[in-house]
C-alpha positions as CSV (number, residue, x, y, z in Angstrom):
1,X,58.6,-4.2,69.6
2,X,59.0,-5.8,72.8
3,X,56.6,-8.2,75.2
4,X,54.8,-6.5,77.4
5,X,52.4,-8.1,79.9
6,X,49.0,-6.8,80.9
7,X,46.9,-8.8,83.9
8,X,43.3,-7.4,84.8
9,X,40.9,-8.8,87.1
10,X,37.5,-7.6,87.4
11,X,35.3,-9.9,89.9
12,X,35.4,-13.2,88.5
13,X,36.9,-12.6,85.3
14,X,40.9,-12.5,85.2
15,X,42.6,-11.8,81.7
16,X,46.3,-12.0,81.6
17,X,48.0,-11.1,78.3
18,X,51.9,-11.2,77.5
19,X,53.3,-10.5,74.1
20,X,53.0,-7.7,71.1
21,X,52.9,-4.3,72.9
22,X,50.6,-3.1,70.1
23,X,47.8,-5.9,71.1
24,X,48.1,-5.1,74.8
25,X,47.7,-1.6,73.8
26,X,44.4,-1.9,71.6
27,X,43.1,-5.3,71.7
28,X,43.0,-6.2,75.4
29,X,40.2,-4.0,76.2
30,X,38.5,-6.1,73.6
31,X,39.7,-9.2,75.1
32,X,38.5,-8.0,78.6
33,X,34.8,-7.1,77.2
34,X,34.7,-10.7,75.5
35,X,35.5,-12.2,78.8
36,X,33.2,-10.5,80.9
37,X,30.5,-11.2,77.9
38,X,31.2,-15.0,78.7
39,X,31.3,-14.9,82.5
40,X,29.1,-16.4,84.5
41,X,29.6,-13.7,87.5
42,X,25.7,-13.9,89.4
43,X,23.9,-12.8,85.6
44,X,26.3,-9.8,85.5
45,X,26.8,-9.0,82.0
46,X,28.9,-6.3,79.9
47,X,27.9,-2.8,81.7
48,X,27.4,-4.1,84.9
49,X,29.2,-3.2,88.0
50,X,31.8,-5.8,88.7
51,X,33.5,-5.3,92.3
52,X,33.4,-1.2,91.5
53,X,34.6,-1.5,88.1
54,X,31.6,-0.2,85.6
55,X,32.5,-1.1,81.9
56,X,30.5,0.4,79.3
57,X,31.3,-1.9,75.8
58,X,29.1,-0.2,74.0
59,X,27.4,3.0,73.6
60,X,24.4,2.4,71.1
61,X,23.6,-1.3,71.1
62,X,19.8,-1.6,71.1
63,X,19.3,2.4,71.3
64,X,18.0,4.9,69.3
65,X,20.9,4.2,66.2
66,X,20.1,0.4,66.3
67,X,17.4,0.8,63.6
68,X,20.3,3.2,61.3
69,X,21.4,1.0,57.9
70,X,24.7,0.7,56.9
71,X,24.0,2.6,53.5
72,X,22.8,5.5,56.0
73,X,26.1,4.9,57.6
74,X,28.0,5.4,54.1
75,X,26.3,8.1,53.2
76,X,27.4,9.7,56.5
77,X,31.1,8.8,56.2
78,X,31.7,9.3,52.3
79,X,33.5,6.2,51.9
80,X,36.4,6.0,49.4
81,X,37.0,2.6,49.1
82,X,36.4,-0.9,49.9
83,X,38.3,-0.3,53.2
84,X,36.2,2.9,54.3
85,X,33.0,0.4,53.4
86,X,34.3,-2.2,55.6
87,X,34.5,0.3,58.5
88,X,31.2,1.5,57.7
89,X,30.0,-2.5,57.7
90,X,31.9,-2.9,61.3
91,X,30.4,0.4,62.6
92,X,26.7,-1.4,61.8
93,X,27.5,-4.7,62.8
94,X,29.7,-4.1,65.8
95,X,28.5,-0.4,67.3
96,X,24.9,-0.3,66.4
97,X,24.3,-4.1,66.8
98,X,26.5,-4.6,69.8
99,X,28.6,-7.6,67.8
100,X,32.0,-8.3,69.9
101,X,33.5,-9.1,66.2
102,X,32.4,-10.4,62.8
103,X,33.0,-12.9,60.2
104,X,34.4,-12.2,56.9
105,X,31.3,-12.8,55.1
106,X,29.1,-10.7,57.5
107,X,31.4,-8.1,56.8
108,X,30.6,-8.6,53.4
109,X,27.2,-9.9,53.1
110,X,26.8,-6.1,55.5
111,X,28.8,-4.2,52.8
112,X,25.9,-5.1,50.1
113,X,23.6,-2.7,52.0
114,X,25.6,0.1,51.3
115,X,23.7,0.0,47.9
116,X,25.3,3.2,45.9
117,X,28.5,2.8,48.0
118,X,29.4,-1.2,47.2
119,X,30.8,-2.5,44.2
120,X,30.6,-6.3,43.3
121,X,34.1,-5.4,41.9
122,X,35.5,-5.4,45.4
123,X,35.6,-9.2,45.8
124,X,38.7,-9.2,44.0
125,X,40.9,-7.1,46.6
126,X,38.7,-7.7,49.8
127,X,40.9,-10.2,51.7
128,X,43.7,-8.1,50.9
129,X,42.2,-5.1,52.3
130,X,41.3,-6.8,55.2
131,X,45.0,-7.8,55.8
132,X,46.0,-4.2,54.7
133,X,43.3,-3.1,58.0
134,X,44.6,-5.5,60.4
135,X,48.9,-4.6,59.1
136,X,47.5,-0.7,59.8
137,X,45.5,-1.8,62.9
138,X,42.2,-0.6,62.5
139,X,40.9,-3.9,62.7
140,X,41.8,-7.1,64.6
141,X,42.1,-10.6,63.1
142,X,40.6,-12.5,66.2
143,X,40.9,-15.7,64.6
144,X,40.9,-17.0,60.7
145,X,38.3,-14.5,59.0
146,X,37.2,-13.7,62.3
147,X,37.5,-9.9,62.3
148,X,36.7,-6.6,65.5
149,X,37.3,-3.2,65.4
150,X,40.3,-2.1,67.9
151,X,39.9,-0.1,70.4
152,X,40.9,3.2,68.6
153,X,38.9,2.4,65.5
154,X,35.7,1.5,67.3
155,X,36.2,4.7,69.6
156,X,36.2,6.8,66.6
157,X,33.3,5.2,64.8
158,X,30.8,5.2,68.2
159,X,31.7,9.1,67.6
160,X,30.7,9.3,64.2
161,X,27.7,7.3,64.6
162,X,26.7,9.2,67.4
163,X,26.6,12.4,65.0
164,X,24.3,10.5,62.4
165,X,21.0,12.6,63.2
């Protein structure tokens, strides 16, 4: 794959990317939401109009799912594996809660909840399936153990969250 360069400007907030066309693909939108998270553009925060431009990072944050647990989430997805738990972990931590990414051991610490789902037995493979995710990007590695959905992933998950009842 060749470089590919992305530059967006929103307001105040500028993000330039060059490199991997997967990342400028999937992972700048996350980049872009990060950086308007940080700005200090007049109190304007995700969501809010920037110079026309009306982001919407997430669509449950705080809303009627934020109180849904991740073993509801499980139950929901029928996960078959440590990986599927992991994405139902993310969906919690990241759709529900509004988190821009998590830490390995939130991940896993999340996982636990899944109580009929998790298996202590998962420790064993769990940074390999994490690499496995990130190699078959449905997750990002933002920095060491540092871990978001991309933007496919999280798409699909805000759509299966949204049909938990």
């Amino acid at each position: 794959m060749g470089n590919e360069r992305v530059r967006i400007k929103l307001g105040s907030v500028e993000v330039e990317y060059e490199g991997c066309g997967e990342f400028a693909r999937s992972g700048v939108l996350d980049l872009l939401r990060d950086a308007l998270a940080l700005a200090p553009n007049s109190g304007r925060g995700l969501g809010a109009d920037v110079d026309g431009a009306f982001i919407e990072p997430q669509a449950f944050g705080g809303g009627e799912h934020s109180s849904v647990t991740v073993a509801t989430i499980a139950a929901h997805f029928e996960p078959q594996g440590a990986q599927d738990l992991v994405l139902c972990a993310l969906a919690k931590l990241q759709v529900l809660e509004g988190a821009s990414q998590a830490s390995k051991e939130d991940i896993w610490e999340c996982m636990k909840g899944a109580t009929g789902y998790f298996k202590a037995s998962m420790s064993k493979n769990f940074p390999r399936d994490l690499g496995r995710m990130v190699k078959g990007k449905k997750i990002n590695e933002v920095a060491t153990n540092v871990y978001s959905l991309t933007a496919a992933t999280r798409k699909e998950l805000e759509a299966r969250v949204a049909d938990i009842g």
